[in-house]
FIKOLZA-1660 file (N, C-alpha, C; in steps of 0.1 Angstrom, whole numbers, plus 5000, padded with zeros to 4 digits):
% residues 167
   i   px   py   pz ch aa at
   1 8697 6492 1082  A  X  N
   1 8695 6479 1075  A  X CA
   1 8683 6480 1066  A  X  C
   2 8675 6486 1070  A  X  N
   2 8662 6489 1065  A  X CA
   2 8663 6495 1053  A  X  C
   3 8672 6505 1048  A  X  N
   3 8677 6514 1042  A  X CA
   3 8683 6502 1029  A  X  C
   4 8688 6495 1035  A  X  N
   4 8701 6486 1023  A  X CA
   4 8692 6472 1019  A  X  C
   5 8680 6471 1026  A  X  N
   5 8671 6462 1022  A  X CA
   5 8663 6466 1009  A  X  C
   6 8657 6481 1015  A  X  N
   6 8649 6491 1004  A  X CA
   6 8656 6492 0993  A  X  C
   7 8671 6492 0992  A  X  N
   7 8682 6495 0980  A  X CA
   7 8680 6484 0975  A  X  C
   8 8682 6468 0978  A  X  N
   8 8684 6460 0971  A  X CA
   8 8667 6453 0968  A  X  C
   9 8661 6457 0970  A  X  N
   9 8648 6455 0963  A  X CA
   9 8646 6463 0952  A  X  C
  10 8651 6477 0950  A  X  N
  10 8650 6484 0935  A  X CA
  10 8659 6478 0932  A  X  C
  11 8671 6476 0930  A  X  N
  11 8681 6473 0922  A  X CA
  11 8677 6458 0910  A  X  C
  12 8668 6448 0923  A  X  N
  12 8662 6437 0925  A  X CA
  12 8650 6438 0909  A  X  C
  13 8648 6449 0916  A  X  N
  13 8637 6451 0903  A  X CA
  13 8644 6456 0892  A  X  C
  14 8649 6465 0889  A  X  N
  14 8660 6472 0879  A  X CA
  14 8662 6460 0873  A  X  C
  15 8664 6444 0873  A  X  N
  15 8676 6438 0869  A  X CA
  15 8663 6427 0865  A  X  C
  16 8652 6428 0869  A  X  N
  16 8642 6417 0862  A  X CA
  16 8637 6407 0874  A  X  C
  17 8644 6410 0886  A  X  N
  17 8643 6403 0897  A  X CA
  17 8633 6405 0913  A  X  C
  18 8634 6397 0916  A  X  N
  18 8620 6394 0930  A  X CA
  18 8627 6393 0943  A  X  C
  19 8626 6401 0954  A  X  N
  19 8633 6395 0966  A  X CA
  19 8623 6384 0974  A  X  C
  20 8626 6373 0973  A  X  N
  20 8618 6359 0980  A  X CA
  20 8614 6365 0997  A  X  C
  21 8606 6373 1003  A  X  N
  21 8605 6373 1012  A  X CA
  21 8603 6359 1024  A  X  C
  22 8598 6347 1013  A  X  N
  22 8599 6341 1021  A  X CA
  22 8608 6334 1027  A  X  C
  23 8624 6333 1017  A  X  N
  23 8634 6329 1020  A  X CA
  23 8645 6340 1029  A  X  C
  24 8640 6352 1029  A  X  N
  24 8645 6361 1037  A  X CA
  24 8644 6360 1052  A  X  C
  25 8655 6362 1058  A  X  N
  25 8654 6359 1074  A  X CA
  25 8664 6369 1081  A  X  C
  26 8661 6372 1094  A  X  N
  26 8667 6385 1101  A  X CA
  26 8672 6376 1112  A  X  C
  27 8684 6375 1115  A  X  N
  27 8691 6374 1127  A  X CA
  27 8700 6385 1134  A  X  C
  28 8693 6387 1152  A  X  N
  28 8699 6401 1157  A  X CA
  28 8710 6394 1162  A  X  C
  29 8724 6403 1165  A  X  N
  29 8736 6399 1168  A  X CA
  29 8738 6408 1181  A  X  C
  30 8744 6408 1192  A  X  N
  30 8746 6419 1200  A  X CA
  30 8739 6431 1195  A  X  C
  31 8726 6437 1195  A  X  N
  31 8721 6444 1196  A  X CA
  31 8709 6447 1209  A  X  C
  32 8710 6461 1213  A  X  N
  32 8703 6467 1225  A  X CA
  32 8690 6468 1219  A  X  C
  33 8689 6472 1209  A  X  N
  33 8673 6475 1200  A  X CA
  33 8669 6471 1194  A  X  C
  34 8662 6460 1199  A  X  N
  34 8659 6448 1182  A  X CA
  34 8646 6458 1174  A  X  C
  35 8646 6453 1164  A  X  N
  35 8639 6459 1153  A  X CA
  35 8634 6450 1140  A  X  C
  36 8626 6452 1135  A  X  N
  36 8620 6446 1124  A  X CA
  36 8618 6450 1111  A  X  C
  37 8622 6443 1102  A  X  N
  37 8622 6448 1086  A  X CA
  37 8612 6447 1080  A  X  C
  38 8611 6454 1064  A  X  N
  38 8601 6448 1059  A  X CA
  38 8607 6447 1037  A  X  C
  39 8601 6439 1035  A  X  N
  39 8605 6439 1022  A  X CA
  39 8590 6438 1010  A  X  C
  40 8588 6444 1004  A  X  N
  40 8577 6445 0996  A  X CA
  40 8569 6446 1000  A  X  C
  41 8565 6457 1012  A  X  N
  41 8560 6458 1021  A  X CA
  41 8554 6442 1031  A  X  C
  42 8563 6431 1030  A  X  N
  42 8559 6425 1040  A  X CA
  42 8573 6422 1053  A  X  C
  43 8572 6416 1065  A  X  N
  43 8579 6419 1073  A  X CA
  43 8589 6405 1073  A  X  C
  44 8601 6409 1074  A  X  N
  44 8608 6398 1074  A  X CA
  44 8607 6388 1084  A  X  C
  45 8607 6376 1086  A  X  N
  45 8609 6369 1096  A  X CA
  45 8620 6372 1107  A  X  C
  46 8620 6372 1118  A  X  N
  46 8637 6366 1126  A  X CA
  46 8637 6359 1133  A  X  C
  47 8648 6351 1132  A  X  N
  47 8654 6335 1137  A  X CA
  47 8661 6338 1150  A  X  C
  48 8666 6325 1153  A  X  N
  48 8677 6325 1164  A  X CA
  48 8690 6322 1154  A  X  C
  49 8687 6310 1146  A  X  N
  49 8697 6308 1138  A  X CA
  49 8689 6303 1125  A  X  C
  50 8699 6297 1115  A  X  N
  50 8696 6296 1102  A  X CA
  50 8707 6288 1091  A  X  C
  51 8704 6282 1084  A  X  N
  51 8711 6272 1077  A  X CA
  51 8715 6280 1063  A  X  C
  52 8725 6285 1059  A  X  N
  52 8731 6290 1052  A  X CA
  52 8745 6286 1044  A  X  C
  53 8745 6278 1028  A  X  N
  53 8753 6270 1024  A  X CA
  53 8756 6259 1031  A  X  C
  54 8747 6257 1038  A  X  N
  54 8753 6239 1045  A  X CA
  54 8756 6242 1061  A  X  C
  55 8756 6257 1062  A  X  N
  55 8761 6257 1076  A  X CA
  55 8751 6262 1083  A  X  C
  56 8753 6259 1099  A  X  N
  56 8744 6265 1106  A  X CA
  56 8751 6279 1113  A  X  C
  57 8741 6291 1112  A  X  N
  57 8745 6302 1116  A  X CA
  57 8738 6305 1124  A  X  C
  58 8748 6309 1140  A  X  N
  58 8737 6307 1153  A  X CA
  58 8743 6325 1157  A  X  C
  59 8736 6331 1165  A  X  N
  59 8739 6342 1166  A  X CA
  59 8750 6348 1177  A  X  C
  60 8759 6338 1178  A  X  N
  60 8768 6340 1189  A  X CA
  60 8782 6334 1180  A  X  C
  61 8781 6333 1169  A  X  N
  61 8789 6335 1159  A  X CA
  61 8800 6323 1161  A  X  C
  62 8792 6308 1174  A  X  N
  62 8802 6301 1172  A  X CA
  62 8800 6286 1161  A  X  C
  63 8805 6279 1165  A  X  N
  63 8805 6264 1157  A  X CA
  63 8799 6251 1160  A  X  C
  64 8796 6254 1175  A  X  N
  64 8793 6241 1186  A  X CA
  64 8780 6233 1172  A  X  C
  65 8768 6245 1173  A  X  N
  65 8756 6241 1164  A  X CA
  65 8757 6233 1154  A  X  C
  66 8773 6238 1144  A  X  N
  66 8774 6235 1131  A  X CA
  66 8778 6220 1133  A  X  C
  67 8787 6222 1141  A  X  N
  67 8797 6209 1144  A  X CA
  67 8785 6199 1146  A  X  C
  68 8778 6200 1157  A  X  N
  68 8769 6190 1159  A  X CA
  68 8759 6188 1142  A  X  C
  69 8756 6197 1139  A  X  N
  69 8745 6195 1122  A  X CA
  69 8756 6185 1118  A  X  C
  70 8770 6189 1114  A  X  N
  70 8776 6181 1104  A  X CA
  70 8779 6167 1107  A  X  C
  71 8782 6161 1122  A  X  N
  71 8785 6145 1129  A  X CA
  71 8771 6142 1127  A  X  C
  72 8755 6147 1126  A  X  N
  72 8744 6142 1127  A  X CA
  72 8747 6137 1108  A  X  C
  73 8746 6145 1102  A  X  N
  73 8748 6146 1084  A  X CA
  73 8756 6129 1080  A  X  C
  74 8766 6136 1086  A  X  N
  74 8777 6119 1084  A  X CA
  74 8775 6110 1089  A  X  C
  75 8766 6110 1102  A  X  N
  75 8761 6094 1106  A  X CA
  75 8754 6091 1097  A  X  C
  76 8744 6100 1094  A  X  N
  76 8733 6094 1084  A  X CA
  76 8738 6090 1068  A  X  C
  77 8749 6093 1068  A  X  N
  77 8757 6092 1057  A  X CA
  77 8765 6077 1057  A  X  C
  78 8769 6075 1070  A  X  N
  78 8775 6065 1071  A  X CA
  78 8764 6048 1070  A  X  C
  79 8755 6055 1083  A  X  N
  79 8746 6041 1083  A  X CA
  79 8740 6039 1067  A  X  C
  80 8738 6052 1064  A  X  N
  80 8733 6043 1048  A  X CA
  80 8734 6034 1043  A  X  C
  81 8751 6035 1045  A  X  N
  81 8760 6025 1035  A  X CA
  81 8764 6015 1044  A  X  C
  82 8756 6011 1047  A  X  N
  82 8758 5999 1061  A  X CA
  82 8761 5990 1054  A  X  C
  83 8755 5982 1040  A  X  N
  83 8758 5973 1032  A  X CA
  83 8771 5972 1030  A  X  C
  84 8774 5985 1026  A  X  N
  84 8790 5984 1020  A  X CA
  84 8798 5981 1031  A  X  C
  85 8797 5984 1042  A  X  N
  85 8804 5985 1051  A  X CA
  85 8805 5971 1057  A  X  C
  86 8795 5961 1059  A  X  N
  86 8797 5948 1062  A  X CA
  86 8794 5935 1052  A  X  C
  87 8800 5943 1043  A  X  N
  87 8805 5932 1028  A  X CA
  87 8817 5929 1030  A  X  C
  88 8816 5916 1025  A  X  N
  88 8832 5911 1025  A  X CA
  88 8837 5906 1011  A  X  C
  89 8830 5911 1002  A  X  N
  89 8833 5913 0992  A  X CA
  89 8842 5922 0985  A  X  C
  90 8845 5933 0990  A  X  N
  90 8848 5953 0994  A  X CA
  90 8863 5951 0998  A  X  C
  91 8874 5947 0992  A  X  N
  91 8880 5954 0999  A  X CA
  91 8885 5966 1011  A  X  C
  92 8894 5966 1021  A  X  N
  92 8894 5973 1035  A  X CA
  92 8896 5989 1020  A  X  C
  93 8906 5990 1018  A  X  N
  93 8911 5998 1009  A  X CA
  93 8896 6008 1002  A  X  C
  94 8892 6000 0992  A  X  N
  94 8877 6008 0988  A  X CA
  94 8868 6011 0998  A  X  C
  95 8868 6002 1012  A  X  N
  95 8858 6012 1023  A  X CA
  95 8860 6018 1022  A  X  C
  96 8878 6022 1026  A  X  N
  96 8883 6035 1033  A  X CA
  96 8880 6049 1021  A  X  C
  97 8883 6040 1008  A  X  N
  97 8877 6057 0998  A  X CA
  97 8868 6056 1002  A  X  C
  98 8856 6048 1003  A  X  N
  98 8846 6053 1001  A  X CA
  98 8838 6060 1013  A  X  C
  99 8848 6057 1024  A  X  N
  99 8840 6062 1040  A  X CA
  99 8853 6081 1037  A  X  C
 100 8860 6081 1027  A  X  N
 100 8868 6093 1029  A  X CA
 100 8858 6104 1022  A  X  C
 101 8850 6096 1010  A  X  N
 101 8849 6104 1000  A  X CA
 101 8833 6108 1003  A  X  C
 102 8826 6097 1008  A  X  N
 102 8810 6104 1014  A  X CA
 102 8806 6105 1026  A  X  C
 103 8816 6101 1034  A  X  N
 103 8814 6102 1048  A  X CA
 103 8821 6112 1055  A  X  C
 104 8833 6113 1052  A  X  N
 104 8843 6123 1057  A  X CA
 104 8839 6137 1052  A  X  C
 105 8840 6136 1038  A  X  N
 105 8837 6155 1034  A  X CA
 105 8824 6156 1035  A  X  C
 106 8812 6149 1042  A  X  N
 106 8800 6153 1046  A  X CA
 106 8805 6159 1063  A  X  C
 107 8812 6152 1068  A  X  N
 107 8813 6157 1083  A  X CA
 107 8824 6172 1079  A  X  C
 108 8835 6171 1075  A  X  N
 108 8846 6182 1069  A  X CA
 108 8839 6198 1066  A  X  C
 109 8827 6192 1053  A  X  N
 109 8821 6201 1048  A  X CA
 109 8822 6216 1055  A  X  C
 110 8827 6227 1051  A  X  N
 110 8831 6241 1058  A  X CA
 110 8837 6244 1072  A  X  C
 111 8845 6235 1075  A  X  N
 111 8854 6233 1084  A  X CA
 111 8867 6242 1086  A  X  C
 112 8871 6250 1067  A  X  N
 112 8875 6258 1065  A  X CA
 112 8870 6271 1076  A  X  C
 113 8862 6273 1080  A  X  N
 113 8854 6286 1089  A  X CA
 113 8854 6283 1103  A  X  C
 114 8855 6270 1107  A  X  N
 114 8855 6267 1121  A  X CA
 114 8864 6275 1133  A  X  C
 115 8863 6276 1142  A  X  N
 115 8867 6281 1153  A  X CA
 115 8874 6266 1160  A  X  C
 116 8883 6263 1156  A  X  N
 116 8882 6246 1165  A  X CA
 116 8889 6249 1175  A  X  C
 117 8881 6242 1189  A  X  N
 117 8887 6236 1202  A  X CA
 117 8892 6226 1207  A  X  C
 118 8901 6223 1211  A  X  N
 118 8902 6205 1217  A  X CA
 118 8891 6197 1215  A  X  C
 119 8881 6205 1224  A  X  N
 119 8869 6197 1226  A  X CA
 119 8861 6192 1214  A  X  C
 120 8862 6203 1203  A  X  N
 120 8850 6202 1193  A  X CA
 120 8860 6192 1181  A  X  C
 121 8874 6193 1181  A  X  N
 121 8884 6183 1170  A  X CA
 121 8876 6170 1179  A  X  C
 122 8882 6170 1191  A  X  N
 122 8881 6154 1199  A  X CA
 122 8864 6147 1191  A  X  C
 123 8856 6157 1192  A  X  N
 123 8842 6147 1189  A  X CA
 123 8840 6147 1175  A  X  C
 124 8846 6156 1169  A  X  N
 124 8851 6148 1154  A  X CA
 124 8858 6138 1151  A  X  C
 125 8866 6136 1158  A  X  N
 125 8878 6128 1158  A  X CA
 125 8869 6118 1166  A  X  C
 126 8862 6114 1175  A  X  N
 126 8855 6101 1181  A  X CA
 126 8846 6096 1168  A  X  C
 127 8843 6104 1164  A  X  N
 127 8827 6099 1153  A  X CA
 127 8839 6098 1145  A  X  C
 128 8850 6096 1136  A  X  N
 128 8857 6089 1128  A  X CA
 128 8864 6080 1131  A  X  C
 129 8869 6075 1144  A  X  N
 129 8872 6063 1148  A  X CA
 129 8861 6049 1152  A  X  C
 130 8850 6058 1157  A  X  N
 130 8838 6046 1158  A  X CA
 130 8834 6044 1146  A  X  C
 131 8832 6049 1132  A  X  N
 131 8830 6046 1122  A  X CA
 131 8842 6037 1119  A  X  C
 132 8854 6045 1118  A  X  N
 132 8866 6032 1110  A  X CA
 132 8866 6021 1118  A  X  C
 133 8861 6018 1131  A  X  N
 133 8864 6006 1139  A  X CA
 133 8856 5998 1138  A  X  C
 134 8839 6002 1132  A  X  N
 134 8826 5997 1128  A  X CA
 134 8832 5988 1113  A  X  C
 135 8839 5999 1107  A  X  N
 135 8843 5991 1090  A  X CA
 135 8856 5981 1094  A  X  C
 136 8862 5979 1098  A  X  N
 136 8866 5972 1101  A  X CA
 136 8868 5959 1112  A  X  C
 137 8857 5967 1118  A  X  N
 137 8853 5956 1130  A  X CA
 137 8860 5954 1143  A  X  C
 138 8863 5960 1148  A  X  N
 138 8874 5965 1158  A  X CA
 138 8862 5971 1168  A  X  C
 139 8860 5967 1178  A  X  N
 139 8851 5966 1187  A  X CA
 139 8859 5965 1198  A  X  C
 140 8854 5971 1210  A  X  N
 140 8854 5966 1223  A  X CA
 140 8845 5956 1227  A  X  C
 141 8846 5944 1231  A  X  N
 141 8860 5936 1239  A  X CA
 141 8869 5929 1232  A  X  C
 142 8863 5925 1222  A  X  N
 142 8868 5914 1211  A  X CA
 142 8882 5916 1208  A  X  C
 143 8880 5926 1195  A  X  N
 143 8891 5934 1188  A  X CA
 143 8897 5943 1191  A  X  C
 144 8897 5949 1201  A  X  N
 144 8902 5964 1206  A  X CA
 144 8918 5964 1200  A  X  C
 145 8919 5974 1188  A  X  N
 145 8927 5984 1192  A  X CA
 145 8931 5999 1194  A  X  C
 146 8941 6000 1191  A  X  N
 146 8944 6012 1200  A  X CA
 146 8943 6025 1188  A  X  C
 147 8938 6039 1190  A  X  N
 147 8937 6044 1177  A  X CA
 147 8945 6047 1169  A  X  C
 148 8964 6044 1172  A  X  N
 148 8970 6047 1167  A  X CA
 148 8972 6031 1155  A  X  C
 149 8967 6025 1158  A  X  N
 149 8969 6011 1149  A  X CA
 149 8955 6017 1141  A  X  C
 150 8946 6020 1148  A  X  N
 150 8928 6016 1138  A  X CA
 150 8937 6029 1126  A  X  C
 151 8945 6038 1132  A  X  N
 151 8949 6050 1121  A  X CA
 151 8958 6042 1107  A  X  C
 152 8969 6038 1114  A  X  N
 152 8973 6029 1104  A  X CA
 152 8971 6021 1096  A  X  C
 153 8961 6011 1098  A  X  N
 153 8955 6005 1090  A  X CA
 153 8946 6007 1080  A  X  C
 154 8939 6021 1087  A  X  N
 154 8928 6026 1078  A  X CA
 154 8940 6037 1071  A  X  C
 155 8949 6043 1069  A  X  N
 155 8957 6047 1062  A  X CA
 155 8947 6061 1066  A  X  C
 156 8947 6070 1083  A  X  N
 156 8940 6081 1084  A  X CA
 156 8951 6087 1093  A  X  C
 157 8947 6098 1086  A  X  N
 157 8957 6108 1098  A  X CA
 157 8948 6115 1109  A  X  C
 158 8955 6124 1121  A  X  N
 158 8946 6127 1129  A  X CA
 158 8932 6142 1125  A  X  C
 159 8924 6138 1127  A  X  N
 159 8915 6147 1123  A  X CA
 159 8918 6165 1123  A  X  C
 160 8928 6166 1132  A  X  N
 160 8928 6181 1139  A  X CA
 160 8941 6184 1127  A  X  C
 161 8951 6178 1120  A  X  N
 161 8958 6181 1114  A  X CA
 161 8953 6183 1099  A  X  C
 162 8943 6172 1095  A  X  N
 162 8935 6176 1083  A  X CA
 162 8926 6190 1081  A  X  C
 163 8919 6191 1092  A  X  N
 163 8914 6210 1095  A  X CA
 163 8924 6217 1093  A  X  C
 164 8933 6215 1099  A  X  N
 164 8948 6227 1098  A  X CA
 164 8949 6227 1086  A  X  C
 165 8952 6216 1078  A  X  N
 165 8955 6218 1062  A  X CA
 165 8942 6225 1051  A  X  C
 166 8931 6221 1057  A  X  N
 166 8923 6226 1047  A  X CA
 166 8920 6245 1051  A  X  C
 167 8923 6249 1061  A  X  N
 167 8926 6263 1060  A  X CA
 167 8933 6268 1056  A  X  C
% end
């Protein structure tokens, strides 16, 4: 590794360019002999994990971490728009774009890579029903329904089948 770091620092230079040591980071994977790098002669950091294009990359190569980053992303996404959400001004119809279009592909976001389980669809699939039932107001005790109506209404299909499609 040490070897292909050294390479792309000349190349690095060759081409007019700087390797950011400070944005450089070493994560070990199943390895017996951890080791330490170094780039312009300084030594690289190493992580457990690390946020790369939006995603979290944890060293056991699963999803659990990401999944949870992306439901935290979309809540905060959601309550934003709390206004919009209990306006009655707003059409049901423009929530729903607008909970598809900044709320949804903030949770979705690289879901294409996911490893999905029952378990990890199901708590995507919970954090988009308590949202659509929040925008429409469907609550327990009051309003309760059932998620095959809150789906209907909100014109949503089930979460585990839209993953399927976007792979």
């Amino acid at each position: 590794m040490q070897s292909k770091l050294d390479d792309l620092t000349e190349s690095s230079k060759a081409a007019g360019l700087k390797v950011n040591v400070g944005k450089t980071k070493s994560m070990e994977i199943n390895t017996g002999n951890p080791s330490s790098f170094m780039v312009a002669g300084q030594q690289v950091e190493k992580v457990e994990c690390f946020q790369y294009l939006g995603s979290q990359i944890t060293p056991d190569g699963g999803t659990r971490k990401d999944i949870e980053t992306r439901i935290r992303k979309a809540r905060f996404a959601f309550a934003s728009l709390r206004n919009i959400w209990r306006s009655r001004q707003i059409s049901l119809r423009t929530k729903i774009r607008i909970f598809n279009s900044n709320v949804k592909s903030v949770l979705l976001y690289g879901c294409e890579t996911w490893c999905t389980y029952a378990v990890t669809t199901r708590k995507l699939q919970v954090f988009v029903n308590r949202c659509l039932r929040n925008i429409i107001r469907a609550w327990w005790p009051g309003n309760w329904i059932s998620n095959e109506e809150l789906h209907r209404r909100c014109h949503q299909r089930a979460l585990e089948i839209e993953i399927r499609e976007r792979v």
